[in-house]
C-alpha positions in Angstrom: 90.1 -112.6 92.2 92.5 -114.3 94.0 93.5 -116.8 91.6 94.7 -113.8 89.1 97.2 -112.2 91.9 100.1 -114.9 91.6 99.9 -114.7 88.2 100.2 -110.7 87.6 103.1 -110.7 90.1 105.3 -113.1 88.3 104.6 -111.3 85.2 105.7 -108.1 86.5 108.7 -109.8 88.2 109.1 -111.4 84.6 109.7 -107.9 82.9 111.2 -106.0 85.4 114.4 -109.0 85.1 113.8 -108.4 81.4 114.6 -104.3 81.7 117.2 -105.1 84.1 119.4 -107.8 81.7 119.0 -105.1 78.9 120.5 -102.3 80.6 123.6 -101.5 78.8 125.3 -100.6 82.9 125.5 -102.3 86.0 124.2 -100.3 88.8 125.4 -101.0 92.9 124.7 -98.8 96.2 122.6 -96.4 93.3 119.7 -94.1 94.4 117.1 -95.8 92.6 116.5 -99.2 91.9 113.9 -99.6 89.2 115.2 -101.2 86.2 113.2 -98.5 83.9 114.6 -95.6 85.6 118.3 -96.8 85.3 117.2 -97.7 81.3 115.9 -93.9 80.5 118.6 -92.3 82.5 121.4 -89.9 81.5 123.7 -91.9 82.4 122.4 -95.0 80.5 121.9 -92.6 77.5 125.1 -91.2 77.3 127.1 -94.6 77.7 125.2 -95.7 74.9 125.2 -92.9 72.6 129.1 -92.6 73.0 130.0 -96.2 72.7 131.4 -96.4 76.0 131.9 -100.3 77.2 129.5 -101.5 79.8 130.9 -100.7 83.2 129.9 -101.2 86.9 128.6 -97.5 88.3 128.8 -97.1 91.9 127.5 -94.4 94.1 127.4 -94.1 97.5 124.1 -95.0 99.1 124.4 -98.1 100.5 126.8 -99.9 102.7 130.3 -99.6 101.0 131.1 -103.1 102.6 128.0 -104.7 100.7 129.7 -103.6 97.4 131.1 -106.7 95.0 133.2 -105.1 92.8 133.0 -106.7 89.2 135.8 -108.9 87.9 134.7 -108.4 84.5 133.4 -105.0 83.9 134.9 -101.7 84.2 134.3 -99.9 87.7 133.2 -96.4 87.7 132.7 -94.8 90.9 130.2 -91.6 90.3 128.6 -89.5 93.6 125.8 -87.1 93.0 126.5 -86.3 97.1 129.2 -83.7 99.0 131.3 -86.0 100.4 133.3 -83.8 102.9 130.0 -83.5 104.7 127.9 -86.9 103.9 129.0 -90.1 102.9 132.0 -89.5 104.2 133.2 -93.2 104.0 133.1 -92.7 100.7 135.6 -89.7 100.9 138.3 -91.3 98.8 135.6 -91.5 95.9 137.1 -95.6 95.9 140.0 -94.3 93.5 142.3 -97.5 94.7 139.8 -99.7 93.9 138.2 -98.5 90.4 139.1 -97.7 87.1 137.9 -94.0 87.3 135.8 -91.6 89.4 133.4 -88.7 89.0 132.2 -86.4 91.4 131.7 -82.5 92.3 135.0 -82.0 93.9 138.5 -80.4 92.4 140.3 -83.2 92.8 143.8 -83.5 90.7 143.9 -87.5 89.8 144.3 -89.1 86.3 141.2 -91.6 87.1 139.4 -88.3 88.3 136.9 -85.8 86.5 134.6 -83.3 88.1 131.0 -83.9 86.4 128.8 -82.2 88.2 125.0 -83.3 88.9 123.6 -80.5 87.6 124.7 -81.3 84.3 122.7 -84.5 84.1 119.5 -82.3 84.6 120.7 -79.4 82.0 122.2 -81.4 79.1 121.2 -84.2 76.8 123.5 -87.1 76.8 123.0 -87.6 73.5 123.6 -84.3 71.7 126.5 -83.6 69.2 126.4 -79.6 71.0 124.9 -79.4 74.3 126.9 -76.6 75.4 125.1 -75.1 72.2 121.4 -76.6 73.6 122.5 -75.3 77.0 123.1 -72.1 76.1 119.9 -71.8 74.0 118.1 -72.6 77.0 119.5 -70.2 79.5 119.4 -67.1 77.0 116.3 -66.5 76.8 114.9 -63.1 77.7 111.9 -62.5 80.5 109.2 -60.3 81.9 109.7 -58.9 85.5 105.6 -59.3 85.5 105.1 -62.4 87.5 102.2 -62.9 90.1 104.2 -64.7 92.7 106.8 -63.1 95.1 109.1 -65.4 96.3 108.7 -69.3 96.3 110.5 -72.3 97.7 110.4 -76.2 96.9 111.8 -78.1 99.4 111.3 -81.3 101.3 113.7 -80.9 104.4 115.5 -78.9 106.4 117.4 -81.4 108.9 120.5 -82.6 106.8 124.1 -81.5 105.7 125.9 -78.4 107.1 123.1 -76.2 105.8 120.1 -77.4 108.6 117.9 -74.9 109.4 118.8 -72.4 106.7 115.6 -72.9 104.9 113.5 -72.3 107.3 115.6 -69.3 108.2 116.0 -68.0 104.9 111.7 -68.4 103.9 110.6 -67.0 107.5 113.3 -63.9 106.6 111.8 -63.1 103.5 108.2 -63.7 104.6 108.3 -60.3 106.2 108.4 -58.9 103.0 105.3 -60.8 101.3 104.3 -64.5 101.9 106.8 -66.9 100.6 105.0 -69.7 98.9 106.6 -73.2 100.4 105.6 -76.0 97.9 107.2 -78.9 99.1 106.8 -80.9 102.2 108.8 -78.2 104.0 107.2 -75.7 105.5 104.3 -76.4 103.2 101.4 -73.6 102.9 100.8 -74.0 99.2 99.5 -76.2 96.7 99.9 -74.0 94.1 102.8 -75.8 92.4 100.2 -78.9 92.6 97.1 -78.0 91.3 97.9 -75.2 89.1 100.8 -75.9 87.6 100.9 -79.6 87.4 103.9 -80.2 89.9 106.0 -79.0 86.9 108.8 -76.5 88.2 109.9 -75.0 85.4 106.3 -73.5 84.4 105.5 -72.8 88.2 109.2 -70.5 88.5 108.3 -68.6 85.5 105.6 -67.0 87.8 107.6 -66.1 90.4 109.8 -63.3 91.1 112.3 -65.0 93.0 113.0 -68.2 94.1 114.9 -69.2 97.2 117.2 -72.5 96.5 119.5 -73.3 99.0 121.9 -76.7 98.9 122.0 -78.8 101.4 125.3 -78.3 102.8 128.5 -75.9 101.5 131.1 -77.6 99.9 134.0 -76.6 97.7 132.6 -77.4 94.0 129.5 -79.0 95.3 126.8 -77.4 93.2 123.6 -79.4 92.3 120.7 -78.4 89.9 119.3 -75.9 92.5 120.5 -72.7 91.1 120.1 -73.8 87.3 116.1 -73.9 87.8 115.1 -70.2 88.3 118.1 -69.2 86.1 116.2 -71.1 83.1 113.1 -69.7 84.3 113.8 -65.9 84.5 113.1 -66.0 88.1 115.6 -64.6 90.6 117.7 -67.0 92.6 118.1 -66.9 96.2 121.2 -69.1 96.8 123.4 -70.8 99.2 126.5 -73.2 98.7 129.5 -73.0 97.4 130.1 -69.0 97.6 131.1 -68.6 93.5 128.7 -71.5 92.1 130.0 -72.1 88.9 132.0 -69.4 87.8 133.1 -70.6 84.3 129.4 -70.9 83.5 127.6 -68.3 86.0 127.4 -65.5 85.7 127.4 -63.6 89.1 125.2 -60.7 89.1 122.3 -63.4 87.8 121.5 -64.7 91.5 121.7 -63.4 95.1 123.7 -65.2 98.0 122.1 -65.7 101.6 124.8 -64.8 104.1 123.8 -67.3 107.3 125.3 -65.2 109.8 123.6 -61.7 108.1 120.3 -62.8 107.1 119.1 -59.2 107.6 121.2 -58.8 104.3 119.3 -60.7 101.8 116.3 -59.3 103.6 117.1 -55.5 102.4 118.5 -56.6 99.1 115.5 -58.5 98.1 113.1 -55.8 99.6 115.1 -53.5 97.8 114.5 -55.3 94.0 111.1 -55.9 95.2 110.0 -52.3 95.0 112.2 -51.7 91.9 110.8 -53.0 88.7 113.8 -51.5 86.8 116.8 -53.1 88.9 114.6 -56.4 89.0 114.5 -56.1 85.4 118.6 -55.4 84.9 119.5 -58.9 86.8 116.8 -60.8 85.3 117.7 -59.9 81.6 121.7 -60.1 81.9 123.2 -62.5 80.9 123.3 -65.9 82.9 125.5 -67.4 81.6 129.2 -67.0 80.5 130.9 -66.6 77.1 132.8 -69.9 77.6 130.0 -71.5 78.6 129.4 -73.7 75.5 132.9 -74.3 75.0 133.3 -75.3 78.5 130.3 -78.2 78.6 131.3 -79.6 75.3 134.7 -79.9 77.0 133.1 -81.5 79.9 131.4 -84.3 77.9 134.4 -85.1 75.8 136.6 -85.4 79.0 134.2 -87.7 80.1 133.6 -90.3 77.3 138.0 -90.0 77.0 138.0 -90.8 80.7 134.7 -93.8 80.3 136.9 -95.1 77.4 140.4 -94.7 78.7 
């Protein structure tokens, strides 16, 4: 058997260099590093499909002194993170030393867009109208009939300006009915698991609501989070930025967990709990904005001018 070990390694060495010399990008300091990940991602996709020249993405998790800047390629500087909390050496989103940056922040700088994260996960980088596909996809109409109260997926609790909150927020609400913890934290289901395949977006559609906190508050930072039980008909219990999204959200679609009032969220969900009807009015309004098409379609075209520019 041994004999056969060498052999199998060099061979899957072999093609992972293969996947890596055809991506279209180069990736540094990225948050994954296989080669097939970076081929099939949004990013990847979206370069390709727009005829954007190959560039140099950087992101911030490694050491920003281990990062040799290309001398050939085009330097984009992209952060999925908040930066006024984490990564904070990377605070200047590296805009001296690239040829344009992208993060979650309102920043007002010609090599500057705001793309946030959460549109990698809702759009498809190679659509001629995602704001159309989008708003398809968050339109749809739901039954207040679901099985499951209230439901959490979460892995930690211990970083960003938001510690803690989870745990506060799920032990709050368990007082009501059991909240169902899927993830690592706080973990006293394996519902999401064995049921439903550890696919999200089938488990949220049978839950009521759905408690997804960011990891820390920041000015624009909004991830994916609060897009998942909005697509899903199930009620989002969030916390963040304090108007998430207001060109595409629309507010009365999601409740907000005041840290220093949890008491709050604790009558206001109790409150929808007993009431079918008023569950029924926020679940069924619309999500989503009027602009909202107009506004992500503006969003990708800013981009590829910026990518090209």
């Amino acid at each position: 058997m041994k004999y056969y070990v060498k052999p199998i390694i060099q061979k899957l060495l072999a093609k992972r260099e293969h996947v890596a010399s055809t991506l279209h990008n180069q990736y540094d300091s990225w948050w994954f590093n296989s080669p097939a990940k970076m081929q099939n991602s949004w990013i990847e996709q979206f370069c390709i499909h727009h005829s954007v020249p190959a560039s140099q993405w950087i992101s911030v998790f490694g050491e920003r002194s281990n990062i040799k800047l290309s001398s050939e390629k085009r330097k984009v500087f992209f952060t999925p993170e908040n930066l006024s909390d984490r990564f904070r050496e990377f605070g200047d989103h590296l805009l001296d030393q690239v040829d344009c940056a992208i993060g979650f922040e309102n920043l007002n700088h010609p090599k500057y867009i705001r793309f946030p994260l959460w549109l990698m996960y809702f759009t498809q980088p190679n659509s001629e109208n995602p704001g159309e596909d989008f708003r398809q996809r968050f339109s749809r109409t739901w039954s207040v009939d679901r099985p499951i109260f209230c439901s959490q997926i979460a892995s930690h609790d211990e970083r960003g300006n938001g510690k803690g909150l989870r745990t506060m927020c799920s032990s709050t609400l368990d007082k009501i009915e059991p909240v169902f913890n899927e993830g690592r934290l706080l973990n006293n289901s394996s519902l999401l698991k064995n049921t439903y395949h550890n696919d999200p977006s089938f488990y949220l559609r049978d839950c009521r609501f759905n408690i997804c906190l960011e990891n820390s508050a920041g000015s624009g930072y909004i991830t994916e989070k609060i897009f998942r039980p909005l697509q899903t008909g199930a009620i989002p219990i969030y916390w963040g930025d304090s108007a998430p999204e207001p060109d595409v959200i629309n507010p009365g679609s999601y409740l907000l967990l005041d840290p220093k009032n949890p008491d709050d969220i604790y009558k206001e969900v109790r409150k929808l709990e007993k009431n079918a009807r008023l569950r029924h009015s926020i679940i069924n309004n619309p999500k989503i904005t009027k602009q909202t098409s107009d506004w992500i379609n503006n969003k990708h075209e800013m981009l590829v001018k910026l990518l090209k520019s």
